[in-house]
C-alpha positions in Angstrom: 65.7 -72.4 148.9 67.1 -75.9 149.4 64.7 -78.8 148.8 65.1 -82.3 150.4 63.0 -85.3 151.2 62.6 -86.6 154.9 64.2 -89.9 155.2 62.8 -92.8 156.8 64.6 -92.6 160.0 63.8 -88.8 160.5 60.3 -90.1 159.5 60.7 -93.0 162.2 61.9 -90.4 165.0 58.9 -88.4 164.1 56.7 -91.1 164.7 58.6 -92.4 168.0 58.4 -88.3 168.9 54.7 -88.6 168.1 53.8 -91.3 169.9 55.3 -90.2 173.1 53.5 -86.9 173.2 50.2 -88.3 172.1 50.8 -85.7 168.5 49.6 -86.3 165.1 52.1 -87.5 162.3 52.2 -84.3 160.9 52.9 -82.0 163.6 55.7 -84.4 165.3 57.2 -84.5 161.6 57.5 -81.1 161.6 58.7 -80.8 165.0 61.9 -83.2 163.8 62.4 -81.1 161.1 62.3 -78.1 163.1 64.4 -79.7 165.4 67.1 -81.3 163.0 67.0 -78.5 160.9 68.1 -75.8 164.0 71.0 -78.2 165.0 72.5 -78.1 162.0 71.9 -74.1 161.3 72.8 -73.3 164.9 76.1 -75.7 164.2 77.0 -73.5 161.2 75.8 -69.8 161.4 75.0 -69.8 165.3 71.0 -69.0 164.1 68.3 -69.6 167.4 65.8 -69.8 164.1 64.8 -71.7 161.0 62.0 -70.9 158.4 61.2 -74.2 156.1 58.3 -75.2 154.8 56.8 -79.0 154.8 54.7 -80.8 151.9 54.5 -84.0 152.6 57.7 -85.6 153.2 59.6 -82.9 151.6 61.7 -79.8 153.0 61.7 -76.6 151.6 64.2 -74.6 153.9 65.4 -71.1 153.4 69.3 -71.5 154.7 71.0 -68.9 156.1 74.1 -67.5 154.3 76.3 -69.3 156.1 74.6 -72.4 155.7 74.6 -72.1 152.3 77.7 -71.4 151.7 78.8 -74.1 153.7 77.0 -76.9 151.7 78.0 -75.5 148.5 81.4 -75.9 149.3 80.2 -79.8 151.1 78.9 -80.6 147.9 81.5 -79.3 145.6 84.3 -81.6 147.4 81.7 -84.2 147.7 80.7 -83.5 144.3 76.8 -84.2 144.9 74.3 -82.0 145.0 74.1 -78.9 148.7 70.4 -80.5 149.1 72.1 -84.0 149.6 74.2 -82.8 151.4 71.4 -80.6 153.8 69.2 -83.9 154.0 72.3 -85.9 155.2 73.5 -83.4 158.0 69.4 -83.5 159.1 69.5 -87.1 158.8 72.3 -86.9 161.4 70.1 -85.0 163.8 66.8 -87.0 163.6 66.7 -88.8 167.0 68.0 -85.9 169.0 65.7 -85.0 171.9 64.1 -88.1 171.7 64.0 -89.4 175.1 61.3 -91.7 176.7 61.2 -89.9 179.8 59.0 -87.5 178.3 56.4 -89.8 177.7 52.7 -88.9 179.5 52.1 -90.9 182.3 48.7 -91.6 181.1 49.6 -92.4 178.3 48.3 -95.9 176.4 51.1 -98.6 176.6 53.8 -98.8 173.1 54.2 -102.5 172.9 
């Protein structure tokens, strides 16, 4: 198990997400980190699913072999820590599939 915290711009993506599809906080956070979390396992071990748990603003995620192995070997040449290195490959993917087009046409104005 890798643990992580959400940074502020996943955390801003999840409330931009949010907004647009009239979701709570919580639920559009944990789409993100669904989301974020898929690109970079799909990127690495080719995996169509992610388990991960969220308290807060922190991750818990259950990496795949592959995935593993390939941020130990990140964070070995890096020399920082495979969770750093998770969290910054996530952080890479926090705005994807953000797209106002998908915004509710009755929904209330955003500014």
């Amino acid at each position: 198990m890798i643990s992580f915290e959400v940074s502020d711009r996943l955390y801003d993506a999840a409330e931009q997400w949010g907004e647009a599809r009239l979701e709570d906080i919580d639920d559009a956070l944990e789409t993100k980190v669904e989301q974020a979390l898929l690109e970079v396992e799909h990127l690495v071990s080719g995996a169509h699913e992610v388990t991960f748990e969220l308290e807060g603003r922190t991750v818990h995620h259950d990496p795949t072999d592959e995935l593993a192995a390939f941020l130990e070997t990140q964070a070995a040449s890096a020399d920082i820590e495979a969770s750093d290195v998770l969290a910054m490959y996530v952080d890479l993917f926090a705005r994807v599939f953000l797209d106002e087009a998908d915004r509710p046409s009755n929904a209330p104005p955003t500014g």
